[in-house]
C-alpha positions in Angstrom: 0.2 34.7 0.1 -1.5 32.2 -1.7 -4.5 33.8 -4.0 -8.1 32.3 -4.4 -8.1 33.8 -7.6 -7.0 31.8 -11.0 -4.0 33.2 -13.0 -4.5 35.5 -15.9 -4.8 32.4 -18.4 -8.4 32.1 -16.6 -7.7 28.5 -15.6 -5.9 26.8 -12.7 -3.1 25.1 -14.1 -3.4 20.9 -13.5 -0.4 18.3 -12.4 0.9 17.3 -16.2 0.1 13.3 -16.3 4.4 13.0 -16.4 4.6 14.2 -12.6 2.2 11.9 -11.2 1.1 8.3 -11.7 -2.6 7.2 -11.4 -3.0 5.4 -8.7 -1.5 5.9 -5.0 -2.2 4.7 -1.4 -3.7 7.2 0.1 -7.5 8.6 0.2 -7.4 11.2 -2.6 -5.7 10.6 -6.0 -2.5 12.5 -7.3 -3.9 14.4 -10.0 -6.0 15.8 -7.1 -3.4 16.1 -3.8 -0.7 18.1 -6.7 -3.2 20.1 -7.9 -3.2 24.2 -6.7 -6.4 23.7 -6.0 -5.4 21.7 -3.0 -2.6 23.9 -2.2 -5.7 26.6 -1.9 -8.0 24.6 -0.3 -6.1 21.7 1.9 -7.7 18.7 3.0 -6.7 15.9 5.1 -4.1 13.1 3.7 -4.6 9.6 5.2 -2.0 6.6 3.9 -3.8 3.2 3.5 -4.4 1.2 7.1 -2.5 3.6 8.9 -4.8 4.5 11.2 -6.4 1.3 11.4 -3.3 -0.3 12.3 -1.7 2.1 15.3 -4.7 3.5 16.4 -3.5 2.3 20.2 -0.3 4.9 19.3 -2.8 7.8 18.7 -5.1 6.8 21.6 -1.8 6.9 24.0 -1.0 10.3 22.8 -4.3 12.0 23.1 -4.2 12.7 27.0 -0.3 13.7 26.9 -0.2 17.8 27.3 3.9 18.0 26.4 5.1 17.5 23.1 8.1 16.0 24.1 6.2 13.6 26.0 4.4 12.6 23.3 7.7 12.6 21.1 9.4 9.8 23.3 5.9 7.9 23.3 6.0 7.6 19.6 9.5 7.0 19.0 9.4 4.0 21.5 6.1 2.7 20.1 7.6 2.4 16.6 10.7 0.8 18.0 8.8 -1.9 19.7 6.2 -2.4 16.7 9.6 -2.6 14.0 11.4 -4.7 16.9 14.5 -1.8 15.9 16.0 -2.5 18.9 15.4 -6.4 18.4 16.8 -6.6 14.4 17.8 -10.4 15.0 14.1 -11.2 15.6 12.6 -9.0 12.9 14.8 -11.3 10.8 18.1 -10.2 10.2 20.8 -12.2 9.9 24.0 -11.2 11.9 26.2 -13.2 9.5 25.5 -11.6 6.2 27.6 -9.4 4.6 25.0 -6.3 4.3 24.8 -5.2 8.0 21.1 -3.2 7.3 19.7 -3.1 10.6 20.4 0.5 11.7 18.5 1.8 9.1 15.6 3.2 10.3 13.5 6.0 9.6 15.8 8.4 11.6 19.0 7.1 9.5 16.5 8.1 6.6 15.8 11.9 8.0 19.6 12.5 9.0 20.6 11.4 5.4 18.0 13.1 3.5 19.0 16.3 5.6 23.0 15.7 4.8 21.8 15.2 0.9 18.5 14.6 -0.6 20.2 13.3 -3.8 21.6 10.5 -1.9 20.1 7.1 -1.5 17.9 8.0 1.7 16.9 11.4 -0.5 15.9 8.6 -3.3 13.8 6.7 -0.3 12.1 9.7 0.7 11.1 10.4 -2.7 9.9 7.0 -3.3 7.8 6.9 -0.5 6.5 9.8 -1.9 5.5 8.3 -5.0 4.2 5.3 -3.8 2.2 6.9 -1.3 0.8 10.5 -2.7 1.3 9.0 -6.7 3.8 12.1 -7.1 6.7 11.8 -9.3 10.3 13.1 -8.5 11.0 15.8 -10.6 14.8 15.8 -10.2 17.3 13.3 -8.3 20.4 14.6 -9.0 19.3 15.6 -12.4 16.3 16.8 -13.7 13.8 14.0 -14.3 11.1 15.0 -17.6 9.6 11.1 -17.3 9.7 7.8 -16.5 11.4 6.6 -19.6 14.7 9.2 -18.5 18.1 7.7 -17.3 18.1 10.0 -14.3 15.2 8.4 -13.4 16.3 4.9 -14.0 19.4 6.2 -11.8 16.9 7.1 -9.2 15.0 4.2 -8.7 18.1 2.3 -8.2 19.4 4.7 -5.6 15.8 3.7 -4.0 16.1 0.3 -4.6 19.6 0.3 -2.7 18.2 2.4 0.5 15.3 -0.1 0.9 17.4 -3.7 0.2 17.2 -5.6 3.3 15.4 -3.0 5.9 12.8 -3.7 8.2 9.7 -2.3 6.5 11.3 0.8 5.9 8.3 2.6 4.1 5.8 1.8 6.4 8.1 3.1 9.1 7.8 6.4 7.0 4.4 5.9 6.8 3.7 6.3 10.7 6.2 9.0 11.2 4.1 11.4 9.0 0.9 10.4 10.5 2.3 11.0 13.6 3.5 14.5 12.1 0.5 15.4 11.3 -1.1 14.2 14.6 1.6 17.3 16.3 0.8 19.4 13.4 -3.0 19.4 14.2 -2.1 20.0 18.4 0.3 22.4 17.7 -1.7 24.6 15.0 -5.2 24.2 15.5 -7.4 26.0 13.3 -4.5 26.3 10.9 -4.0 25.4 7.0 -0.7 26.7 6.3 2.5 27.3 7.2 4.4 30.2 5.2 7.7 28.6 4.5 10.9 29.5 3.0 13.6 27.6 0.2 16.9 29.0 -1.3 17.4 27.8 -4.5 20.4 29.1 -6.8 18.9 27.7 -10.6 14.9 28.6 -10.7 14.6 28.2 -14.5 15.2 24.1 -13.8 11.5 24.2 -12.0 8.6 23.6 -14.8 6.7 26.8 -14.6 2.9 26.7 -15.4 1.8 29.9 -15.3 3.3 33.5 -13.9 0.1 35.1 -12.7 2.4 38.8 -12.1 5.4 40.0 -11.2 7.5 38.0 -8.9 4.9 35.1 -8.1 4.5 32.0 -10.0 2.9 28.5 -10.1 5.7 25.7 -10.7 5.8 22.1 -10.0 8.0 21.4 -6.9 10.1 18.2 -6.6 8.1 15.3 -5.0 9.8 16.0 -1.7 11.8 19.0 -0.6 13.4 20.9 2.0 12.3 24.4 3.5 12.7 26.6 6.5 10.4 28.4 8.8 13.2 30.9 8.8 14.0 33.4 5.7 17.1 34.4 7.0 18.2 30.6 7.0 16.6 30.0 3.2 19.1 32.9 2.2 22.2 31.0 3.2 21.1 28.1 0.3 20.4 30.5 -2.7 20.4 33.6 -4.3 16.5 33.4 -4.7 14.0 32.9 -2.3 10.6 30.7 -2.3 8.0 31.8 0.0 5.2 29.0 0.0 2.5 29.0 2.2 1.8 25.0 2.4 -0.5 23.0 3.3 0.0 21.0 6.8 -0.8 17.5 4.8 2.2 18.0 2.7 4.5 18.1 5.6 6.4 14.8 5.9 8.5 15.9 9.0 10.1 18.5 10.6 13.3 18.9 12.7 11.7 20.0 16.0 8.7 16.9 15.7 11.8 14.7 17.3 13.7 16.6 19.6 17.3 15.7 20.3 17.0 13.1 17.3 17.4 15.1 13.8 20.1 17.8 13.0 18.7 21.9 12.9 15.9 23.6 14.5 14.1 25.0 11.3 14.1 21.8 8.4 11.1 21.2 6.9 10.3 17.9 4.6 7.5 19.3 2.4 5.6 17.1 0.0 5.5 18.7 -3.6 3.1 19.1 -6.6 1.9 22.6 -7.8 2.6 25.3 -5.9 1.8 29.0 -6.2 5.0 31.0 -4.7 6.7 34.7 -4.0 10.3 35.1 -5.3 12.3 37.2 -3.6 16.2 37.9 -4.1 
């Protein structure tokens, strides 16, 4: 779906400076990763020290054949390396009156899933920002700039799912190397996935450019959820997305953890600009 060709205007339409900051932690900037350009021509994301830091994880996955296997490996090795199972020795105190310890990366997924306006929807998109330097676009309202109150609103709804966790980020930040570890074994060879979002109120995305009739190029929110399955994206919205997107942009998926997250088809997708199909 997605063309090689520029839109009628003759130009590819850029990331506006208000959706991105201008530094991030990862190997290619945000004015870059957001870009259509990238959504064209994908390349690989790494976070800072990531792989410097677990590369025994990766080195213990290579020989497993099963994914499930390699599921159980990584979800023990990040127990052990956050001491999750441990919390009194990663320093929480039993005594106080927020009891924080349970929430971990999957408390994160399950919550962002249930509703990614919520506080563990505002940690996913702050992980996003601090990460890829992309800014949300709406948190339970729509977000123009820094300087809004929705986004004041937001960043205290992050602030709240973060307070007294065990390096919650970070935690985040080895799940989506890890996903894109599976991504890589499970697709080899392959750029793209074509997936699928309902949405009900299409004028509140910032549309760039409409290159022809029923395709578009709009910012997407800084994180967001989607379906491999177009029958499922139906039951969420009168209008369809179709988006083919880059693997690097995919945070997680519900089938990376099996018997862990809720649904068979979810997809956490990274945003920026996006060319897409609408469909009723």
């Amino acid at each position: 779906m997605v063309s090689d060709k520029a839109p009628d205007t003759g130009k590819n339409p850029s990331l506006p400076a208000c959706a991105r900051l201008p530094i991030n932690r990862c190997n290619l900037p945000a004015v870059i990763l957001g870009s259509l350009t990238f959504q064209r021509h994908p390349a690989a994301l790494h976070i800072d020290g990531v792989a410097e830091l677990h590369g025994e994880l990766f080195r213990r996955l290579a020989p497993l054949e099963r994914a499930e296997h390699r599921a159980h490996l990584f979800m023990d090795y990040l127990a052990a390396h956050f001491l999750l199972d441990a919390p009194e020795e990663a320093g929480f105190d039993p005594s106080s009156r927020l009891h924080r310890d349970k929430a971990d990366y999957l408390r994160v997924l399950r919550g962002w899933s249930f509703d990614a306006d919520g506080r563990e929807g505002a940690v996913v998109k702050g992980w996003v920002e601090s990460r890829f330097g992309l800014l949300p676009r709406h948190h339970g309202a729509p977000i123009r700039d820094v300087n809004d109150a929705a986004y004041h609103a937001y960043m205290e709804s992050r602030a709240q799912g973060l307070y007294s966790t065990n390096a919650l980020e970070a935690q985040l930040d080895l799940l989506y190397a890890y996903c894109q570890y599976e991504l890589a074994r499970q697709h080899p060879d392959t750029q793209h996935l074509r997936l699928y979002r309902g949405v009900n109120r299409l004028e509140q995305h910032d549309v760039l450019a409409s290159p022809d009739k029923g395709r578009q190029i709009l910012i997407l929110n800084s994180a967001n959820s989607f379906t491999d399955q177009r029958e499922r994206a139906d039951e969420f919205g009168d209008r369809i997305l179709e988006v083919d997107v880059p693997l690097p942009k995919i945070l997680a998926y519900s089938r990376l953890l099996p018997g862990r997250l809720k649904g068979e088809d979810e997809y956490i997708v990274i945003g920026g600009v996006y060319e897409v199909c609408i469909a009723a």
